[in-house]
C-alpha positions in Angstrom: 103.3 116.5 106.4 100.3 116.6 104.5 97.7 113.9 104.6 94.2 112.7 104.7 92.2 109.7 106.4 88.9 108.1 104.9 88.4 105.3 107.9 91.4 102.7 107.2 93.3 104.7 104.5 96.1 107.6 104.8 96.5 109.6 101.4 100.2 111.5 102.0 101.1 114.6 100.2 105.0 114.6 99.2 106.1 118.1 99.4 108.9 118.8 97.2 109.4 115.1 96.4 112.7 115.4 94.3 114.3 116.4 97.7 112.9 113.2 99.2 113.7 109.6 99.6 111.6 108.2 101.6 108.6 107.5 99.3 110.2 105.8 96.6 110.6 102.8 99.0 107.1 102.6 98.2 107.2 102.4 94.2 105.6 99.7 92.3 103.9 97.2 94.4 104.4 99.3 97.3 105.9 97.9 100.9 105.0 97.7 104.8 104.9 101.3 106.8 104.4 102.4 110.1 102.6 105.8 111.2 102.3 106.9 114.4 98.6 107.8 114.5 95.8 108.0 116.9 98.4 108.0 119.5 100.7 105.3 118.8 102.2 103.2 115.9 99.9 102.0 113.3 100.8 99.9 110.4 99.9 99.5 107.3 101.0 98.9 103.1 101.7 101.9 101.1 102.0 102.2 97.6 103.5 105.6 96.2 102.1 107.0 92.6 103.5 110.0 90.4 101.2 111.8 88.6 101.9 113.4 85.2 103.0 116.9 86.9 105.6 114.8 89.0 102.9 115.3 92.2 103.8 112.3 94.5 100.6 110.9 96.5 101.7 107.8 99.2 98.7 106.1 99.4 98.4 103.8 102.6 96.0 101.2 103.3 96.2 100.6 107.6 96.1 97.3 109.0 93.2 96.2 111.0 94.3 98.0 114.8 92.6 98.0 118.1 88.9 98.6 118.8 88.3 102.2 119.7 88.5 102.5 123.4 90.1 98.8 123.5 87.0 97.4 125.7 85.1 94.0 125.1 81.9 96.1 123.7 79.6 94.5 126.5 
């Protein structure tokens, strides 16, 4: 699967999307998701979009997670 991060948001690529499901659980206002990023399950609201081609794009915004390293910072 195809996809980008920019910090705390996932852009997905749908490949082929009229073969797929999945995304269009995401339609309209969008719903939760879970990704399994960075090593474990990360979770997040995605919203999927259809351009004027048909191109699906499943754009996810990631919940606040862990701090990197998960010490205290001191």
């Amino acid at each position: 699967m195809a996809y980008r991060r920019a910090v705390d948001l996932v852009t997905i690529r749908v490949a082929m999307p009229e073969r797929k499901a999945w995304w269009r659980n995401f339609t309209g206002a969008g719903g939760p998701i879970s990704l399994d990023l960075d090593g474990g399950a990360r979770t997040g609201h995605a919203v999927a979009r259809v351009d004027g081609k048909g191109r699906v794009t499943v754009a996810v915004r990631l919940d606040p997670g862990p701090p990197a390293g998960g010490g205290s910072g001191h």
